[in-house]
C-alpha positions as CSV (number, residue, x, y, z in Angstrom):
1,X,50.5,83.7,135.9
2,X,53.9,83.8,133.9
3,X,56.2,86.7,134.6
4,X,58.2,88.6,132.7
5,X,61.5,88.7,134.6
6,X,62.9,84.9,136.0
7,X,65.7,85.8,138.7
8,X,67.9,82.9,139.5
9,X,71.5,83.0,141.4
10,X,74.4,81.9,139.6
11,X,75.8,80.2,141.5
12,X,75.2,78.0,145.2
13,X,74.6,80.1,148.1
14,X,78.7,79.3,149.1
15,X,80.3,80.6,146.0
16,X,80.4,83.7,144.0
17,X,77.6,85.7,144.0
18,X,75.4,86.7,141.1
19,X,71.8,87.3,139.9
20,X,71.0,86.2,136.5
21,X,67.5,87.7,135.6
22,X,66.6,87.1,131.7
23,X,63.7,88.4,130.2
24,X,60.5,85.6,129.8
25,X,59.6,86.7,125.9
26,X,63.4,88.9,124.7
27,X,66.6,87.2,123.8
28,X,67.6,89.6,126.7
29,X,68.8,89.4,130.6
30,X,70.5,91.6,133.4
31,X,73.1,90.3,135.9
32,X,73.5,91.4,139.1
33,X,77.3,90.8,140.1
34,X,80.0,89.5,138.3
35,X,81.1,86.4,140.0
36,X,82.3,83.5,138.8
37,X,80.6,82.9,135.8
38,X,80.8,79.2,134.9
39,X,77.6,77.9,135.1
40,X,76.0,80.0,132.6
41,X,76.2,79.1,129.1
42,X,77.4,80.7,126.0
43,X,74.0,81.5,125.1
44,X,73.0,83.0,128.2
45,X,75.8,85.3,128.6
46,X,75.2,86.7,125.1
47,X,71.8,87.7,126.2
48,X,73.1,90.2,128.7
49,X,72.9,93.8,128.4
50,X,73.3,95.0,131.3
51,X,75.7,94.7,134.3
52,X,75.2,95.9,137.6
53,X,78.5,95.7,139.8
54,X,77.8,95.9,143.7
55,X,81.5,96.1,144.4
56,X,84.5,95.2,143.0
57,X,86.2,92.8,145.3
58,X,87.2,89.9,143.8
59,X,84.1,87.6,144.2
60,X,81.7,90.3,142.7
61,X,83.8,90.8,139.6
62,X,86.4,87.7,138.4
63,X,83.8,86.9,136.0
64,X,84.8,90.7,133.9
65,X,86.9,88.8,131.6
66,X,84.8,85.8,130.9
67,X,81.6,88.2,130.1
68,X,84.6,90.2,128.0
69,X,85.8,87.1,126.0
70,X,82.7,86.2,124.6
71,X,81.3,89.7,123.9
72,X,84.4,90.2,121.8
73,X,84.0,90.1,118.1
74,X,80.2,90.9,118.4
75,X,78.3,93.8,117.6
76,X,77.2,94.5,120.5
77,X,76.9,97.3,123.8
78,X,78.0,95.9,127.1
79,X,76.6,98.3,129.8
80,X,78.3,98.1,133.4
81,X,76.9,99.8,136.6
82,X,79.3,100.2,139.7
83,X,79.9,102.4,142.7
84,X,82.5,105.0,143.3
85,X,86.2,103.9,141.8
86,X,84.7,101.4,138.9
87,X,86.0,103.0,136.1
88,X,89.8,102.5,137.5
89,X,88.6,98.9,138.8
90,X,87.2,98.8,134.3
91,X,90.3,100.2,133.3
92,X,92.5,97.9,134.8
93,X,91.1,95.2,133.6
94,X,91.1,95.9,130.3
95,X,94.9,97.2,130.5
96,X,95.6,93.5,131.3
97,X,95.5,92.5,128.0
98,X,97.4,93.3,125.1
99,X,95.0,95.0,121.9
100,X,97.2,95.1,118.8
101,X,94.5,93.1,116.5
102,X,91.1,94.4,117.2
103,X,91.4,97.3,114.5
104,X,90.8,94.7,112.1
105,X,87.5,93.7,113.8
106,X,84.2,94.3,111.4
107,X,82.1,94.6,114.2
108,X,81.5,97.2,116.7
109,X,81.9,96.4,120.1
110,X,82.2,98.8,122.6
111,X,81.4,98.6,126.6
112,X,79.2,102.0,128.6
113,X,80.6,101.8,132.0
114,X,78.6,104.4,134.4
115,X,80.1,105.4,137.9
116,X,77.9,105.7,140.5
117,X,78.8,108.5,143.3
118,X,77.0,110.1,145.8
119,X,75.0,112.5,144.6
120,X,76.3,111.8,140.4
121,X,76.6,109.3,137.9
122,X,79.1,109.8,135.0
123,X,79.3,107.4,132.1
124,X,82.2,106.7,129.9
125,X,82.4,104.5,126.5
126,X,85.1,102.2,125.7
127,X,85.8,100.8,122.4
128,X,86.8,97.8,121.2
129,X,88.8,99.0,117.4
130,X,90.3,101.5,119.5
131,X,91.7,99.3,122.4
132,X,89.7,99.9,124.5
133,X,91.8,103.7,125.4
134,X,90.8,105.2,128.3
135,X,86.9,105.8,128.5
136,X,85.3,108.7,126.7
137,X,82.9,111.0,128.8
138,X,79.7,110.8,126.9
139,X,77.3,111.9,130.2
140,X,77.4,113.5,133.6
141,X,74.1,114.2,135.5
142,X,72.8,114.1,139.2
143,X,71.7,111.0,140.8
144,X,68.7,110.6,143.0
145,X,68.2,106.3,142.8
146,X,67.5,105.8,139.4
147,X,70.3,103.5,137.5
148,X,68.4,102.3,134.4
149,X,64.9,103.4,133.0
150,X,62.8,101.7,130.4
151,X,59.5,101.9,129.2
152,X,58.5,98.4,130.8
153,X,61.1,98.7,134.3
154,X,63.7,100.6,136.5
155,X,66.5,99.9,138.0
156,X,67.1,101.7,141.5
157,X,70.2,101.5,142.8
158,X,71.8,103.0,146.8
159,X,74.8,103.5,148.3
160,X,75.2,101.3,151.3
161,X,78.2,101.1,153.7
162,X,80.6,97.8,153.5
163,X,83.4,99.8,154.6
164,X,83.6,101.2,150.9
165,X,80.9,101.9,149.2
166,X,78.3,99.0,147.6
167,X,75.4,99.3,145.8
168,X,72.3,97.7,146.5
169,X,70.1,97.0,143.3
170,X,66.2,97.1,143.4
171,X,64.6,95.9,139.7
172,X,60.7,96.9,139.5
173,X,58.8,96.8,136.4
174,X,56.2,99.0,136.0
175,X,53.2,96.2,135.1
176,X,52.8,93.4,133.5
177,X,51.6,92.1,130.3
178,X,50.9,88.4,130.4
179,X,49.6,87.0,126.9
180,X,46.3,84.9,127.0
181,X,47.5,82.3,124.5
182,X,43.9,80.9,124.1
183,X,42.5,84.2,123.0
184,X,46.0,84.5,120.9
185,X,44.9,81.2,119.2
186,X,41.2,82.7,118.4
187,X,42.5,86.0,116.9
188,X,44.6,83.8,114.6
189,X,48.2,85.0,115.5
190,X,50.6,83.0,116.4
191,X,53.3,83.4,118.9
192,X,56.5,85.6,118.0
193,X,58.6,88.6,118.0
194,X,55.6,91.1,117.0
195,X,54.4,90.4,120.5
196,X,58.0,92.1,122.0
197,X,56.5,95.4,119.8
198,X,53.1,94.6,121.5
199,X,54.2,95.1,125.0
200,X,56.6,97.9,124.1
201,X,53.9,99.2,122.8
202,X,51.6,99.2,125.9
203,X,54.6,100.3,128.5
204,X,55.4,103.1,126.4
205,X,51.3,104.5,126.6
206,X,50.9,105.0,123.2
207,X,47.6,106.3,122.1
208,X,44.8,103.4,122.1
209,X,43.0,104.1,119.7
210,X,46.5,103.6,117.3
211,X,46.5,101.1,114.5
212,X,48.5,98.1,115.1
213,X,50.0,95.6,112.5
214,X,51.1,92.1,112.9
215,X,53.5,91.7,109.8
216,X,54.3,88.2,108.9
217,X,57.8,88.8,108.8
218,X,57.5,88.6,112.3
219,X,54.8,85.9,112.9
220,X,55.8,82.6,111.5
221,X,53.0,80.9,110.0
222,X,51.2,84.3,109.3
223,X,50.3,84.5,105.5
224,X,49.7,88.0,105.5
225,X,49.4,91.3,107.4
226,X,46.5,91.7,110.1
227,X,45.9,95.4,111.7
228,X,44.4,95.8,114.8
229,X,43.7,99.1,117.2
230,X,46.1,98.4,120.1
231,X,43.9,98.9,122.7
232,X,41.4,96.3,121.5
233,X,43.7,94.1,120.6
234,X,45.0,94.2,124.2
235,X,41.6,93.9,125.2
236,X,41.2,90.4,123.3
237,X,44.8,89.0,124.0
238,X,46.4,90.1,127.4
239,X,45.7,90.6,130.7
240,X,47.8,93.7,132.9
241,X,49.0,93.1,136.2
242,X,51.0,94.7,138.4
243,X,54.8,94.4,137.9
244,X,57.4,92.4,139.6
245,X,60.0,93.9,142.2
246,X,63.2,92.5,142.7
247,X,65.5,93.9,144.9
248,X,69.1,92.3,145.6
249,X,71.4,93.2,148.8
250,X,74.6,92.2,149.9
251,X,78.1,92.8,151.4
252,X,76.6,95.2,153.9
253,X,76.7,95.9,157.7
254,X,73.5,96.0,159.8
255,X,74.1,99.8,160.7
256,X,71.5,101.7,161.1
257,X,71.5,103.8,158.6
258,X,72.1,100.8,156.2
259,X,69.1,98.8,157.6
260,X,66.6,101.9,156.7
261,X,68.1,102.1,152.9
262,X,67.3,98.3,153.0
263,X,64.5,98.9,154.3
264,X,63.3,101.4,152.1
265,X,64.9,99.9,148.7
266,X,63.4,96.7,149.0
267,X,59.9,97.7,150.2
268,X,57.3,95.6,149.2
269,X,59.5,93.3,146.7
270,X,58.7,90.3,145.1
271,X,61.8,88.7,146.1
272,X,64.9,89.8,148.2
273,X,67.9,88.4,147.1
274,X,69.8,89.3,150.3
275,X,73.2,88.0,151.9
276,X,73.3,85.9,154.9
277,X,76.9,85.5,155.5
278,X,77.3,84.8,159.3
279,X,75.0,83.4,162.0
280,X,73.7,85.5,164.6
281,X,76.2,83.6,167.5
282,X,78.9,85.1,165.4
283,X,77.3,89.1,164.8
284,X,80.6,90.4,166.5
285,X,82.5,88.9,163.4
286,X,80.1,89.8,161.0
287,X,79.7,93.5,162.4
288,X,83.6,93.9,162.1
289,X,83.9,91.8,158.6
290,X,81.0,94.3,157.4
291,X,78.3,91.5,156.6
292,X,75.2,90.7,157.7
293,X,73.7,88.0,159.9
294,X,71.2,85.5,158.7
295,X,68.9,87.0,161.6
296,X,69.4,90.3,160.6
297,X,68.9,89.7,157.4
298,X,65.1,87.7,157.8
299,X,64.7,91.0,160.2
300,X,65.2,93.6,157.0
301,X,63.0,91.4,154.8
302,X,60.1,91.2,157.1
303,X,60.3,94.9,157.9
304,X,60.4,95.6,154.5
305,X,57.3,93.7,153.9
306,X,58.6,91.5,150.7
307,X,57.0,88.1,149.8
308,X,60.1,85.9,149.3
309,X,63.0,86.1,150.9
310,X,66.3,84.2,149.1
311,X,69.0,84.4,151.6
312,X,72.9,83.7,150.0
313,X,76.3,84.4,149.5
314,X,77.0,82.1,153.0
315,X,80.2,82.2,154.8
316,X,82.8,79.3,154.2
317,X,83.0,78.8,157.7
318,X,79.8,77.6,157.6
319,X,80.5,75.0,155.0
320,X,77.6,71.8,155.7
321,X,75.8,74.0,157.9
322,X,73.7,76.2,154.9
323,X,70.6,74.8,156.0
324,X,70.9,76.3,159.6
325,X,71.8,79.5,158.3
326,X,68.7,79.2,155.7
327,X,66.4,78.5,158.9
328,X,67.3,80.9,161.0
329,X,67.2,83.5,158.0
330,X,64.1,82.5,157.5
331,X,62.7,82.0,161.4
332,X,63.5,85.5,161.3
333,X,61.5,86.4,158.3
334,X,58.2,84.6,159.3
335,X,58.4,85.5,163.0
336,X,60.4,88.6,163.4
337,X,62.7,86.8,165.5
């Protein structure tokens, strides 16, 4: 059955780390990290709207400027997510470079960094014709684990321990709304941006019995208007499923009290994205370096009771020696051991 969210790592499981998750049926994605950036293209860094930063040592956030460069120009709103000290990390970026034309700019640009702490988030706009100045306040509110919330999924973020503060990032969507295309066919409506509306409106429980409208302008090939009541319609075209969870984890210790936010995070995911820097031979190193080993992390996943695990971001030491740190990841995951 297709799904609506496609997770894929951006880069090999020795370099940068990064989740690139784009949307099945939107001109839309959300990235996890901000790595090296290289091997996505122009057109999929356009799509992203959303940043989540897990830290900001250097191999979680080089790719700022490249994710800058191309946003530049564009109408557009760039919103960033990072743990306590992002908006000086933000700051100083943009600081590095010099802003003297970007009045002139027609469009509006402007980037929503929020700041996660403890027990608040605060969120601060920068814009782009004003040089980016230091970061209006436009919110301050408690946080309890919600990051993000949409009509169709969440974004649950915790504080974990990697000898500063790093977030760990769980996606879920709250179900799923999988087109039948046969039935689509039948009811004479072809395939396009109307079905974005569709969905939207399903996830945001509007009334059933509402009318619905499929305006050509937004079905090419469709001559004229066709109205519907959603709930039949969704009847004759889509099937509901439960959603997808995706929860990604890494630059962390296996403390306890880290393990049982793991644990409890990534309960029941779809996948776990999850780091498995150091073999379990080397745990003293990766106890004092603040990482995880590739045991300890198959241990989280199988106690958290997710269906695919996806370990990465591997140590350089281990260069040629991925796949043992894949299997015993994984010989961990299957037999709790």
């Amino acid at each position: 059955m297709p799904r609506t969210f496609l997770p894929r790592l951006v880069n090999d499981p020795f370099s940068d780390p990064g989740l690139y998750v784009p949307f099945r049926y939107e001109k839309r994605a959300l990235l996890f990290d901000l790595g090296s950036l290289e091997n996505l293209s122009a057109g999929e860094l356009l799509k992203i709207t959303h940043v989540f930063v897990t830290h900001a040592h250097m191999d979680h956030f080089v790719g700022f400027d490249s994710l800058l460069r191309i946003c530049l120009g564009r109408d557009k709103i760039l919103h960033l997510f990072g743990p306590p000290g992002f908006f000086q990390r933000v700051e100083g970026r943009l600081a590095g470079y010099t802003w003297n034309l970007v009045r002139e700019y027609e469009t509006d640009f402007l980037i929503r960094a929020t700041e996660i702490g403890p027990t608040r988030k605060i969120t601060k706009t920068y814009v782009c014709r004003e040089a980016f100045r230091t970061g209006k306040t436009v919110a301050a509110e408690p946080f309890s684990g919600p990051l993000l919330r949409e009509p169709s999924f969440s974004i649950k973020g915790v504080l974990l321990d990697h000898g500063i503060p790093c977030l760990g990032l769980a996606l879920q969507e709250n179900f799923s709304v999988n087109i039948i295309k046969e039935a689509l066919k039948e009811t004479g409506l072809p395939v396009g941006p109307w079905l974005t509306r569709f969905k939207a409106a399903l996830h945001e429980k509007k009334d059933l019995e509402t009318p619905f409208r499929v305006l050509p302008s937004e079905a090419p090939g469709l001559t004229c208007e066709k109205a519907f009541i959603l709930g039949s319609l969704a009847e004759t075209i889509a099937r509901i499923s439960p959603g997808q969870k995706i929860t990604y984890v890494t630059d962390v210790q296996a403390s306890p009290e880290n393990c049982r936010k793991i644990i409890e995070l990534a309960g029941s995911s779809d996948h776990l994205f999850i780091e498995t820097a150091f073999l379990q031979k080397d745990q003293a190193i990766a106890k004092r370096k603040y990482h995880l080993t590739a045991q300890e992390a198959g241990i989280l996943g199988r106690e958290a009771g997710v269906k695919h695990l996806h370990p990465f971001h591997f140590s350089p030491r281990y260069q040629g020696l991925g796949e043992e740190l894949e299997r015993e990841a994984l010989e961990a995951f299957i037999h709790g051991k």
